[in-house]
N, C-alpha and C positions, 0 to 999 in steps of 0.2 A: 436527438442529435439532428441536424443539418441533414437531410436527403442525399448530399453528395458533397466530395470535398470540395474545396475553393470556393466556399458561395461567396456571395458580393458581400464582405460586408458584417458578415454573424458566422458563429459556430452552433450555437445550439440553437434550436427550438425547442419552446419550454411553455404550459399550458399556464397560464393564471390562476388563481384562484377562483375568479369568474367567469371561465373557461375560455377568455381569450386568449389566442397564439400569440405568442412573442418572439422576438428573435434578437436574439443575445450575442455581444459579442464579449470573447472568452480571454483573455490576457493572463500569462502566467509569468511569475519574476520569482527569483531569487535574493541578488543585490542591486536588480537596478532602482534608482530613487525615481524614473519615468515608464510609463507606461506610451507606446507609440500607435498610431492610429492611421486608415490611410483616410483623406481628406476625400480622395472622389468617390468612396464607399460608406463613410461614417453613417451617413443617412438613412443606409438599407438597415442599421441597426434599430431597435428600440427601448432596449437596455443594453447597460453594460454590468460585465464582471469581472474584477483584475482579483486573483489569486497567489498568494505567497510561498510558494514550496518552501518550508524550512526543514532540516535533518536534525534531528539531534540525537543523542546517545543511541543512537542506532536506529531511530522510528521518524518514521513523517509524519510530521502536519501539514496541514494546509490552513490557511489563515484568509479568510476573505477581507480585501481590504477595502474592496469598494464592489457595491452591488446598486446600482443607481441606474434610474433613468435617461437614456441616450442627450434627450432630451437635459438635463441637469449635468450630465460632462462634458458638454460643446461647450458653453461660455468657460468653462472653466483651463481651456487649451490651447496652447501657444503654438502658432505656423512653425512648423521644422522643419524647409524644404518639401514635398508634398504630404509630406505627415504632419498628423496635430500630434502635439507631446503634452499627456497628464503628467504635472509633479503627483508622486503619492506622498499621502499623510490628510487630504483630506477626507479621508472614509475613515471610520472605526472600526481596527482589523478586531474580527469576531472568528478566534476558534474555532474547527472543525476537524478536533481528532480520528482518524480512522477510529470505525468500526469495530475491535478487537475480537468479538464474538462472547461465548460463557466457557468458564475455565472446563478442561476438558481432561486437567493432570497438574498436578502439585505435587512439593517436594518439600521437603522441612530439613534445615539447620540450625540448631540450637536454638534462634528466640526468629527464625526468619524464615516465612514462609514463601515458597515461589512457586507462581502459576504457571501455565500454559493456557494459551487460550485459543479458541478455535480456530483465528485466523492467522494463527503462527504469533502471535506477539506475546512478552514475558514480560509479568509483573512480577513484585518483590512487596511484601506485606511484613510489618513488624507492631506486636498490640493490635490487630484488628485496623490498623492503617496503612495504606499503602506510600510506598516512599516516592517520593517525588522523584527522583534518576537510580535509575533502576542499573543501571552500568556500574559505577562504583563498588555497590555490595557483590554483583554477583563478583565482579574479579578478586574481592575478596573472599570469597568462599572458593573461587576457582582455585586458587593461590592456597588456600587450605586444605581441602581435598585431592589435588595434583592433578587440575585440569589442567591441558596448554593453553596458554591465551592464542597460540596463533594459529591460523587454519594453515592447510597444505600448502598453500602457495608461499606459505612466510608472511600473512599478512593478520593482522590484528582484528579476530572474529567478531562481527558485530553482534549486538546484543542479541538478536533471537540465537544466534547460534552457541555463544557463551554460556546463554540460557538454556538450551536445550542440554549441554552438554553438561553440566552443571546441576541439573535435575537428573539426568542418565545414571551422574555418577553417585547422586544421592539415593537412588532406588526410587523416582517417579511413580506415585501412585494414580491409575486410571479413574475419573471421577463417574460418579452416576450420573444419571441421564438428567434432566433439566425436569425442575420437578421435585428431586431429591436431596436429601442433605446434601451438602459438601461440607461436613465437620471438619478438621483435621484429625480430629481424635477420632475418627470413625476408621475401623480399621480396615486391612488392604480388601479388594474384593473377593470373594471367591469367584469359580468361576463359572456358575450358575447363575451368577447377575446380569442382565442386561447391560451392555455396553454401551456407549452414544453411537450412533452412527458416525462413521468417519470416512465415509464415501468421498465428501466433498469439501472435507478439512486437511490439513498436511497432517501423512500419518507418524510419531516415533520408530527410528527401527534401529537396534541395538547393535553398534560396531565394536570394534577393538584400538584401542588404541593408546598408548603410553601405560600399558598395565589396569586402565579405568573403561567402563562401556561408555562411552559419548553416544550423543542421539544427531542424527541426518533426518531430514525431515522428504519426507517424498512420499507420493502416491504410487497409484496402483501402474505399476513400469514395465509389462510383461508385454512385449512388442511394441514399446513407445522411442528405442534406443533406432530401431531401424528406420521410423517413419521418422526420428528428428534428422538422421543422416540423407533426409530426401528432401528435407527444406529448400537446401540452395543456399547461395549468400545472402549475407544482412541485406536490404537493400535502405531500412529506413531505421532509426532508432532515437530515443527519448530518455534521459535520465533525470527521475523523481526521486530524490530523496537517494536510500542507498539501493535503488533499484533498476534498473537498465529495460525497459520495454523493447521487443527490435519485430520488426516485420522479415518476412526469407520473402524469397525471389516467386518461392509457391501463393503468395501471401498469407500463409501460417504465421503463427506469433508467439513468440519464447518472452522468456522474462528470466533476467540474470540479477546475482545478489551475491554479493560479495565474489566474482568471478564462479560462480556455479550458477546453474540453470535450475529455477526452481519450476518442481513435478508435485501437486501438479499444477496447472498454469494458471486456471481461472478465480482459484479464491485470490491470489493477490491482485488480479485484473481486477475483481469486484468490489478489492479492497478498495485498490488507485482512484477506480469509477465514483464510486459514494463517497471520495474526498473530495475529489474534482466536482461533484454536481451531475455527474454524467451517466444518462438515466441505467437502467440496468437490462430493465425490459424493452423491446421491440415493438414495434407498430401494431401488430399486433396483440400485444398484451402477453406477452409467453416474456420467459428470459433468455438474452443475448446469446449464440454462443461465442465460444475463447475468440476466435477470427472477428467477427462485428467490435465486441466491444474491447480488441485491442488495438482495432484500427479506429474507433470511436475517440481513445484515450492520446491515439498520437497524432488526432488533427490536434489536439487543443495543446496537449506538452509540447515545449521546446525540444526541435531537433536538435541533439548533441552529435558531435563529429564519429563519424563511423572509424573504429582504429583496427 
């Protein structure tokens, strides 16, 4: 990243292949058909990158649409008052699915198998192939086994949570470690086996509710309820996809998904990070922590209105 916010001009700094420093500027859109730029800065860039935040059935992509030379986007940009304005569509947007991690627990209904995966994300398998939207089925197996579709607040739970609770209600079985089968046919583990580590994965934890166990995904939370009551107000925040990044007034940093605060914080920050381009490790060579790389993730996202 950039050494400090506001620089002239770039957001990242990013090493070459042939170890030259570059300095990138970082563009992130939704629906706009333009990318804006300021004219008395463009120059301190030396590449650019405009990124697509898309949501769909409850997961983000990110779509790079354009990663080009600084140099190769100025002829291509029209005076807009003191900003230059790229139309997009000439870059070839190239996919860049999060991370999901290796499945960590699965659950079987009838001919449908459903994952869990290390970085909280749910996949859905039928024959040995996974379904292209994964939403669909589970609310149908929801709807079959008496999950609720809607979370507490009355609002229509998105796909990790539908999927959690969905696998909960199906008896979720804990997979072996990386390394080991994951059959389906292999049966529950006893509990003399080795577990995965789940330090730094969101973990299952069994509630009650409508007659069925649903699953809440959260870490290790044993004096984390009083240190978030010392944050302070939001003072800054970013929405990606169905996720809410926010900075407190402490500069600590939470991250909200579907109106709850996901615990714990940093796998979907390193989720966000490795969609975005945005390195993980420190100047040093160590990795980030939750404070660095969530302030990292909201120079480059869009500020969205604090409510």
């Amino acid at each position: 990243m950039a050494p400090a916010v506001n620089q002239r001009g770039y957001d990242v700094i990013a090493r070459t292949p042939e170890g030259a420093v570059e300095r990138i500027s970082v563009k992130t859109v939704t629906t706009s058909k333009t990318a804006l730029f300021s004219q008395g800065t463009f120059s301190e860039a030396q590449r650019v990158r405009i990124l697509l935040i898309d949501y769909k059935d409850g997961e983000v992509s990110i779509k790079t649409l354009v990663d080009r030379p600084a140099s190769e986007i100025l002829p291509l940009c029209r005076p807009n008052g003191t900003k230059l304005s790229y139309a997009l569509g000439n870059g070839t947007p190239r996919s860049q699915t999060f991370d999901r991690g290796e499945p960590i627990a699965e659950a079987v209904y009838r001919d449908t198998l459903v994952k869990l995966h290390s970085m909280g994300s749910v996949s859905v398998w039928r024959g040995g192939t996974e379904v292209a939207s994964a939403r669909p089925v589970l609310e149908e197996i929801a709807r079959q086994v008496g999950v609720p579709p809607l979370n507490g607040a009355g609002n229509k739970k998105n796909t990790r949570t539908l999927g959690n609770d969905v696998m909960a209600a199906l008896g979720a079985v804990t997979l072996l470690p990386a390394g080991h089968s994951t059959d389906t046919k292999t049966p529950p583990l006893s509990s003399d086996v080795l577990e995965p580590d789940m330090r730094h994965v969101p973990r299952p934890i069994a509630v009650e509710s409508s007659g069925v166990d649903v699953l809440r995904t959260r870490g290790p939370d044993r004096g984390i309820r009083r240190g978030r009551d010392q944050r302070g107000e939001v003072i800054s925040q970013a929405t990606i996809g169905h996720y809410v990044v926010r900075m407190h007034e402490t500069r600590s940093i939470s991250v909200m998904e579907g109106g709850e605060e996901v615990i714990p914080t940093k796998p979907a920050l390193r989720e966000l990070a490795k969609a975005m381009g945005i390195p993980l490790d420190n100047g040093a060579g160590g990795p980030k922590n939750t404070q660095t790389l969530g302030a990292d993730i909201l120079k480059v996202a869009p500020v969205s209105e604090i409510t």
